[in-house]
C-alpha positions as a Python dict, from the first residue, in 0.01 Angstrom:
ca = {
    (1, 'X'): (0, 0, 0),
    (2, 'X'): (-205, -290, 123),
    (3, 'X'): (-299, -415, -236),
    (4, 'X'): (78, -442, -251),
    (5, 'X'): (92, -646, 52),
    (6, 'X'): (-164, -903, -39),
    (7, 'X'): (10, -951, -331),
    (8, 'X'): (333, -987, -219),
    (9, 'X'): (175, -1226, 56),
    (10, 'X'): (50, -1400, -246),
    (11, 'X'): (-319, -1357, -244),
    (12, 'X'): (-476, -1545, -524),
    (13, 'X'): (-760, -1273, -494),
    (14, 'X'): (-811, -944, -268),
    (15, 'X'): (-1156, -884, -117),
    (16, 'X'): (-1308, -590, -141),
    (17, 'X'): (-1562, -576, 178),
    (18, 'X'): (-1835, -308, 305),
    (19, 'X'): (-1897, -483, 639),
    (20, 'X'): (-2080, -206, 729),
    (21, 'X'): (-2316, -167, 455),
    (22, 'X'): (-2288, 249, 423),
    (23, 'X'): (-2050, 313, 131),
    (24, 'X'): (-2241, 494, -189),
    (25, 'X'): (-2140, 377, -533),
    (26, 'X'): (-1862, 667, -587),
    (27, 'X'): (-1691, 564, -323),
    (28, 'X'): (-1667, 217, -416),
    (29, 'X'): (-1587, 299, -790),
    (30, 'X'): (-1317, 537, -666),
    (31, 'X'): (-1124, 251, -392),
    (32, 'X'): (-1182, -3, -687),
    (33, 'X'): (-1015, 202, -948),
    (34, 'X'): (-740, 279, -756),
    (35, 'X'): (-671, -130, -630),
    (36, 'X'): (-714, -239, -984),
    (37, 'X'): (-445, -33, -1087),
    (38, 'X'): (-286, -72, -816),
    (39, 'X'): (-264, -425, -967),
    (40, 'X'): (-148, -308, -1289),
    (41, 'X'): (-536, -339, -1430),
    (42, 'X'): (-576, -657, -1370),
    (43, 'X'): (-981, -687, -1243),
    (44, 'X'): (-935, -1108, -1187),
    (45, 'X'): (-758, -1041, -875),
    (46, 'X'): (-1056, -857, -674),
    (47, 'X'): (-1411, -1015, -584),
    (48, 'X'): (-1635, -804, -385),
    (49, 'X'): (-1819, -873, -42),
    (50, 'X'): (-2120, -609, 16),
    (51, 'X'): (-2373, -553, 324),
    (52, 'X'): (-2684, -393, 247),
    (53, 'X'): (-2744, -170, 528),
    (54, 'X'): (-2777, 149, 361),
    (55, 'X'): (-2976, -69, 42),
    (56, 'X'): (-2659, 41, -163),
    (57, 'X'): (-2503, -333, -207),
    (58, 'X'): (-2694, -381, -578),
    (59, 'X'): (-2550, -57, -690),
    (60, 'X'): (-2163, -113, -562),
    (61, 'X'): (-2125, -418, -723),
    (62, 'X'): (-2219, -262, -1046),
    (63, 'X'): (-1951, -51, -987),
    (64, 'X'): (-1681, -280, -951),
    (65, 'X'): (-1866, -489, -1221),
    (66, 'X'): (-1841, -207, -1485),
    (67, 'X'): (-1439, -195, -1386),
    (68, 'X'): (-1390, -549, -1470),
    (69, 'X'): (-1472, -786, -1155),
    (70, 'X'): (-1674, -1107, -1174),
    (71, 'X'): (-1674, -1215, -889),
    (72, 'X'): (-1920, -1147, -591),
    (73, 'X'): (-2021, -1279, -266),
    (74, 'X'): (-2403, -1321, -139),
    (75, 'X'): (-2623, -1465, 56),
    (76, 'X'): (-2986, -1674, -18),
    (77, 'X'): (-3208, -1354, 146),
    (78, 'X'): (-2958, -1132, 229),
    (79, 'X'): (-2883, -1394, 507),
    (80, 'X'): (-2574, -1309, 752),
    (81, 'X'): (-2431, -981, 947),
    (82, 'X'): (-2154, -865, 1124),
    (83, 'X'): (-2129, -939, 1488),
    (84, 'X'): (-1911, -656, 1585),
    (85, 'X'): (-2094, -412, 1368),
    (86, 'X'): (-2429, -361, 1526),
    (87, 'X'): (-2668, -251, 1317),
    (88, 'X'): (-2526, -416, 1033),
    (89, 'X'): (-2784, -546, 761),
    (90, 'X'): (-2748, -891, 609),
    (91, 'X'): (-2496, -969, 294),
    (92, 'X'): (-2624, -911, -72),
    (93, 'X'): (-2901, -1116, -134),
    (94, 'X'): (-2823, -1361, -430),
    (95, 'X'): (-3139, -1291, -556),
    (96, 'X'): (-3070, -940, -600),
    (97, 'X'): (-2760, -997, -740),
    (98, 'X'): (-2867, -1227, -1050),
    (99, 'X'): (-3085, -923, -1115),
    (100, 'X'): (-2774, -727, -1148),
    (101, 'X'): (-2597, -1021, -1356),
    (102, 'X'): (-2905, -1065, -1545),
    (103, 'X'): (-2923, -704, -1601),
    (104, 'X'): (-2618, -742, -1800),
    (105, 'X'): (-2690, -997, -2016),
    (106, 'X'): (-2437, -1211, -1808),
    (107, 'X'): (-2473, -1618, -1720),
    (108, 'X'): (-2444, -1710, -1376),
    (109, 'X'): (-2572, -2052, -1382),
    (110, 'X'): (-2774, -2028, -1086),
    (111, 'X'): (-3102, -2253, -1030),
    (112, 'X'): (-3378, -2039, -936),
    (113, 'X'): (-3666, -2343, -839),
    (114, 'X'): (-3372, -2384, -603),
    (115, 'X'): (-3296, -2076, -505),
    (116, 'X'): (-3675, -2005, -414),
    (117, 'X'): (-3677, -2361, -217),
    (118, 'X'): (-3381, -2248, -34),
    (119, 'X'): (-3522, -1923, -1),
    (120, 'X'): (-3797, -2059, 142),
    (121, 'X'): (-3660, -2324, 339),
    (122, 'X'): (-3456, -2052, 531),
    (123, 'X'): (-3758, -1862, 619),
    (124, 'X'): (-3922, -2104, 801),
    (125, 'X'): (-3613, -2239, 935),
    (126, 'X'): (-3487, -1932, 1069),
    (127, 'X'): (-3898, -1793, 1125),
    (128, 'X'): (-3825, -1468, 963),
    (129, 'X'): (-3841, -1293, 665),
    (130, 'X'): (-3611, -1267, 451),
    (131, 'X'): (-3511, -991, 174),
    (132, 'X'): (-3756, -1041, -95),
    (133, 'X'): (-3673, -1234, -386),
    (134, 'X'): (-3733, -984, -635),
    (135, 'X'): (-3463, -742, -593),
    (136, 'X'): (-3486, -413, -870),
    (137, 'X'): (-3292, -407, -1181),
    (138, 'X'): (-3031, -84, -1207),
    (139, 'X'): (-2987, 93, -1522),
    (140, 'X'): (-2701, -8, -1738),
}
């Protein structure tokens, strides 16, 4: 039981990663209900870290979100990858994950004139596009 082991290791809080970017949303509400009981139901001790390869990222961290965890890694663009997964899309943009947030009536606190300029800034920086800012809102 690696939930167990974290624990016991004494993990404040256990990522939950799709380095890949391929896992669909019932597979990702399945392997988060079974580590949050695992944990005796306690959601505060998972955060979730998705790659968007398949475009699925949005849609798994509504999954974990309707089981109880807040808290969510991303990336300005959908900047990043995995080095030793080739083919591996970018992290969750943030942008598309305040949509999701948003989407549920919860506060994030985010600036978005910054978030643009950042956006922005890392375009030209990097000279590529990015994932557009806009990302689409999923049904409740």
């Amino acid at each position: 039981d690696i939930v167990g082991a974290y624990s016991e290791a004494g993990a404040d809080v256990i990522g939950l990663a799709d380095t890949l970017g391929r896992a669909q949303p019932e597979e990702v509400s399945s392997l988060v209900r079974r580590c949050i009981e695992a944990e005796g139901g306690n959601a505060d001790r998972f955060a979730m870290h998705m790659h968007d390869t398949g475009g699925m990222a949005q849609a798994n961290c509504v999954e974990g979100l309707k089981q109880g965890i807040v808290e969510f890694d991303s990336a300005v663009g959908g900047c990043g990858g995995c080095n030793f997964a080739p083919g591996a899309k970018g992290n969750l943009s943030t942008q598309k994950l305040l949509a999701v947030l948003e989407n549920y009536g919860l506060s994030h606190g985010v600036n978005k004139d910054i978030l643009s300029s950042t956006h922005s800034f890392l375009e030209g920086s990097l000279k590529r596009e990015l994932d557009p800012e806009s990302g689409f809102s999923p049904p409740r």
